[in-house]
N, C-alpha and C positions, 0 to 999 in steps of 0.2 A: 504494500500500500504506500503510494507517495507521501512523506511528509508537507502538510501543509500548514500554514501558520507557526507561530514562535513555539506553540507548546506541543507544535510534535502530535496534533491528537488527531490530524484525518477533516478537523470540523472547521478547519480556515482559521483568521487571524483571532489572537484575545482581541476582547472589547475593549476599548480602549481605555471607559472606568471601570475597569475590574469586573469583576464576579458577584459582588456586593449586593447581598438581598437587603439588608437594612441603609436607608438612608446615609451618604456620606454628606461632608462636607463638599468632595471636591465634583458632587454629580452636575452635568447640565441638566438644567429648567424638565427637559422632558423623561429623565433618566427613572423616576419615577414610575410613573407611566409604563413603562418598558418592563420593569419590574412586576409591576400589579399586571399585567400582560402574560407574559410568563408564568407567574401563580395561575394564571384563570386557566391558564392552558394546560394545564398538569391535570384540572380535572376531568378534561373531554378526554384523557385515553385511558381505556378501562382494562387495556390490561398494564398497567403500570399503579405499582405500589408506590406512596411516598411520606414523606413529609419531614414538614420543617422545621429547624431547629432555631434557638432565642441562642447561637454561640456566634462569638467573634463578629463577624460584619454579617451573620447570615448562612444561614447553610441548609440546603435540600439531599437529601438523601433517598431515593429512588432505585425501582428494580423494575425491570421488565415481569411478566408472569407468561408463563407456556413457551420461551424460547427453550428450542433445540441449544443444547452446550453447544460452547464454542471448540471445536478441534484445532489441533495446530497440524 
């Protein structure tokens, strides 16, 4: 698989503010938004377990359900 973006994960570049579910200091005006975005959409797929954590700037923790392992 080609590495794309800085962290190497396949999904394109980091965001540019970070990863951060809870409000920062350094977000733009609409970065909110984006955020509450995100949340809403975590609950339209139903085979996916989650939820969020009150740690650090914010954290989701998530699982697919009924995927086939992964083989190498």
């Amino acid at each position: 698989m080609p590495v794309r973006g800085p962290r190497g994960n396949g999904y394109g570049p980091a965001p540019e503010h970070g990863d951060d579910l809870k409000p920062q200091p350094t977000w733009p005006d609409d970065h909110q938004s984006r955020v509450d975005r995100f949340v809403r959409e975590l609950h339209r797929h139903d085979r996916m377990r989650w939820t969020l954590m009150d740690w650090a700037s914010g954290l989701v923790v998530a699982a697919r359900l009924g995927d086939p392992p992964y083989l190498a």
